[in-house]
N, C-alpha and C positions, 0 to 999 in steps of 0.2 A: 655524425651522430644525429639521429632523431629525436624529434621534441619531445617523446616519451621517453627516449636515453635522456636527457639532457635533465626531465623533470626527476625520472629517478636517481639521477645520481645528486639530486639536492635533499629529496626528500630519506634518503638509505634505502634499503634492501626492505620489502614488501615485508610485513610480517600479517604471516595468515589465519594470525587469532583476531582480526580486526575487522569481523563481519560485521555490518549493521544495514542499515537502507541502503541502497545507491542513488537512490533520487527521494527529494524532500516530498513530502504528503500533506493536505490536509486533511484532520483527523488524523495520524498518523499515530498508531499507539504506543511506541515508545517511553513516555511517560506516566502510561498505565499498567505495565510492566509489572511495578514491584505490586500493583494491586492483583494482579491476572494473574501471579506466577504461583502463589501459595496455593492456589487451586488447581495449578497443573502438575506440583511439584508431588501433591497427595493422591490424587486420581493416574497419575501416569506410575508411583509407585504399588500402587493400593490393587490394579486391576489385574495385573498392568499390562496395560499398553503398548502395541506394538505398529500402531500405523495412527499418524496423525494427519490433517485432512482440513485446509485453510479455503473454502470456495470462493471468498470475497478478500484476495490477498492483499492486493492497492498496494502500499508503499513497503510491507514485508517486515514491518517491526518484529511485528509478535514471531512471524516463521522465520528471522535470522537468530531471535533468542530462542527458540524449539530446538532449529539445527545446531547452535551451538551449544545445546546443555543437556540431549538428548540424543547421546549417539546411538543408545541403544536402540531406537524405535529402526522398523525393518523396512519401512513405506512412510515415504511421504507426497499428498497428494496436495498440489496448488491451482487453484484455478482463478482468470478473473476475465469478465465479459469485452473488456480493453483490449482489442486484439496489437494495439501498438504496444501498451504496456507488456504485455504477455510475449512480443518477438525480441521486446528490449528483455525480458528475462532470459530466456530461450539464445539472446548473444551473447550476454553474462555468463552463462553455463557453458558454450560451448566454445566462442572464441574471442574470449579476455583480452589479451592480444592485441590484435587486432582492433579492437576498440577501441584501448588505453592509445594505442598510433592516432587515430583520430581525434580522441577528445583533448590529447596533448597540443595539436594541431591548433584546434579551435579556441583552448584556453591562450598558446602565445599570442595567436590571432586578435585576443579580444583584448589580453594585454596591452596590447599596444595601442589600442585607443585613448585617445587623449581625454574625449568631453562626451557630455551624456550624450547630444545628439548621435552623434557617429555609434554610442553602446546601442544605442536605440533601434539605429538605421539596422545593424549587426543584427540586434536580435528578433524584427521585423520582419528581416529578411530569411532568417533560419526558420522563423513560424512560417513562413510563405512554402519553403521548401517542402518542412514536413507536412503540411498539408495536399499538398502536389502530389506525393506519395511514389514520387519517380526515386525510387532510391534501393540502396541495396539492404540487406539486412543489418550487417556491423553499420551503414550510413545512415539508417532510420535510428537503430537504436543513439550510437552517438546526437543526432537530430533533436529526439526525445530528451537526454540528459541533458543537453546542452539547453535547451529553451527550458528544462525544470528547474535549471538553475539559475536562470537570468529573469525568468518571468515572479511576477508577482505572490510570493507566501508559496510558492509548489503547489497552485490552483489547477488543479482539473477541469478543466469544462470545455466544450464543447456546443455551438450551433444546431440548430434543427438540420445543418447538413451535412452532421458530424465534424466539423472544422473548428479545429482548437484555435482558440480566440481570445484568452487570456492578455492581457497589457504586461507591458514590460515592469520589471521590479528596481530599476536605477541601481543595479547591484556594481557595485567599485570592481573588485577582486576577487569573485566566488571561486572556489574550490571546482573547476569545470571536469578535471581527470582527478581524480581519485583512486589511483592504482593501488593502494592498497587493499582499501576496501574493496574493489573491482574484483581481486586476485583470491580472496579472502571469500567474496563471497561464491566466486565462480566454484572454487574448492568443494564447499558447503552443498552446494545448487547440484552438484555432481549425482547425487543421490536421490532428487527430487524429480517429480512427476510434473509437468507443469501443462495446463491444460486451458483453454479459450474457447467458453462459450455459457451455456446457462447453469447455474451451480450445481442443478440437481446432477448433472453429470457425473460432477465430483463425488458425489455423494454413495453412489451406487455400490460401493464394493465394504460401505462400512459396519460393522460389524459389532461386538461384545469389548474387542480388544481396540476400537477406535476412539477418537479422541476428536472431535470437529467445534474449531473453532469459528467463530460466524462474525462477520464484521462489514453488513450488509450497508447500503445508503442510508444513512438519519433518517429519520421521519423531520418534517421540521420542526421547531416551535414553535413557531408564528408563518402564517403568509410571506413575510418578505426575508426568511431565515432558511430559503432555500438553496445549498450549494450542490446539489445531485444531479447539477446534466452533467453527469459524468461521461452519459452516455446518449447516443438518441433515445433511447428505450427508457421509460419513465419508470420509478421505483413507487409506487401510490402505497396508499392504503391497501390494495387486494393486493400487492407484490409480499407486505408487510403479512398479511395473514397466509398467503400462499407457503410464504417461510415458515410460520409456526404450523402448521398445516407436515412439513416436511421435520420438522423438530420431535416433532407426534411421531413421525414414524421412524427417526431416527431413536427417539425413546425406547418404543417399541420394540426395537430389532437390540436392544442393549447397549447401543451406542452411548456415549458422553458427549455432550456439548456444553461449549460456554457462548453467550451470544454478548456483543456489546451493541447500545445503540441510546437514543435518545431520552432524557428523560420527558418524555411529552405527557402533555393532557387532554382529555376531550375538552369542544367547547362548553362541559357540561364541568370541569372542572375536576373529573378524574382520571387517575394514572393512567393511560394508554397502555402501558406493558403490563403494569399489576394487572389488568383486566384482558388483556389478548395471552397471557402465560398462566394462568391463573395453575393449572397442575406442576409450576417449577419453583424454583429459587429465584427474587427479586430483590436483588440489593445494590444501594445508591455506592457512585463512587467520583469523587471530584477529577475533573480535567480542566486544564488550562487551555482554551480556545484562541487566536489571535485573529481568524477572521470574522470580522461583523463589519457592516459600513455605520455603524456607530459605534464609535471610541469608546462610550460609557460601557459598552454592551460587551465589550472583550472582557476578560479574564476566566475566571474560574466557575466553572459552571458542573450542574451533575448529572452524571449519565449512570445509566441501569447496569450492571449484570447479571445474566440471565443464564441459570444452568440446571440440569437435572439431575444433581448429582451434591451429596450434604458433604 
């Protein structure tokens, strides 16, 4: 029996209403859900909608509740500029399997460690690999879940030399295979378009009947509130109007968008989005944040939505 026999016959039979992320996120929108959804649930009935269009997907909250409450839409498009993120999707969809074999592997594997050092030594050394990048595609993607789930809050980030460098999260017993969801989402993913590289790509084929959700890097709050190396590629202020710049022409062409992102201010003390959206809809809406390196600084903070559409 293999250690993905062995986890399935603890856990029962996949059940494949049980989409949600595969890997943890930060920012991850889950939580903003029940605030997002009354807006999708009216505009996707109202137009309606038949191709929906994610460019800045990251951890897939919002497109696993799309795919699952939305089966009638005809097209779905996902992109994100993370070309490891994006091949860890791309094995999700096409060989589950295969995966679930490996990551079963790695969860006994990590089981069995006694004390943190040795967790530590473990997951040192899987960040060492996936940087290496000598690996196959089902071995990168497992590579990828495997250090999302032992590293620190599900942190993204990345070096000036693109090399993920995240510290370890002292995790006991994470959920390292997840076949359920794995199977669940692979299902879902079946139908979707998944694409790597600059959003505008995405963007091109949408239309009257689209629906583009935007869920681009923060602007920050402050100088030292910056978590967007997501990528070597800098997300600034001109990236920031570059998008509203693309939102105009998605207006334009009849398209619907909703955008999520910071609630920032100039140093001059006014909205950064009220004044960069100034022809949309700006409305505040609370999220629970857990990363700041000040303790006080966690909790519950407010972010914008930004849509064209009443």
């Amino acid at each position: 029996m293999t250690a993905a026999e062995r986890l399935e016959s603890s856990v029962g039979l996949a059940h494949f209403g049980l989409a949600k992320p595969f890997v943890r996120w930060v920012g991850g929108k889950g939580q903003l859900i029940p605030q997002i959804a009354p807006h999708l649930n009216r505009q996707i009935a109202r137009v309606p909608i038949t191709r929906y269009i994610e460019p800045f997907v990251g951890g897939g909250a919002m497109l696993f509740h799309v795919l699952s409450n939305y089966p009638q839409l005809e097209e779905v498009i996902i992109n994100d500029i993370n070309p490891r993120l994006v091949a860890c999707y791309r094995t999700v969809r096409e060989q589950p399997e295969e995966l679930i074999d490996v990551l079963a592997e790695y969860q006994a594997d990590y089981y069995r460690l006694t004390d943190e050092e040795a967790r530590r030594d473990y997951y040192l050394e899987a960040r060492t690999r996936f940087n290496a990048g000598t690996y196959t595609q089902v071995e990168g993607a497992a590579l990828f879940i495997l250090i999302n789930r032992l590293c620190f809050n599900g942190l993204y980030r990345v070096n000036r030399k693109g090399e993920y460098n995240v510290p370890f999260g002292k995790a006991l017993r994470p959920t390292i295979c997840d076949a359920q969801t794995l199977r669940s989402d692979s299902a879902l993913l079946a139908r979707t378009e998944i694409l790597c590289g600059d959003y505008t790509e995405a963007l091109a084929s949408a239309d009257e009947y689209t629906l583009v959700y935007f869920d681009p890097p923060y602007k920050p709050l402050n100088a030292t509130s910056s978590f967007n190396s997501y990528s070597k590629e800098e997300f600034g202020d001109s990236e920031q109007l570059r998008l509203r710049d693309h939102c105009h022409t998605l207006d334009g062409r009849g398209a619907s968008f909703i955008l999520s992102n910071s609630d920032a201010y100039t140093p001059e003390g006014e909205s950064y989005f009220d004044a960069l959206y100034t022809d949309y809809i700006v409305e505040r809406v609370w999220a629970k944040r857990a990363v700041n390196a000040q303790a006080d600084k966690r909790g519950k903070i407010a972010e914008v939505l930004i849509r064209n559409f009443d």
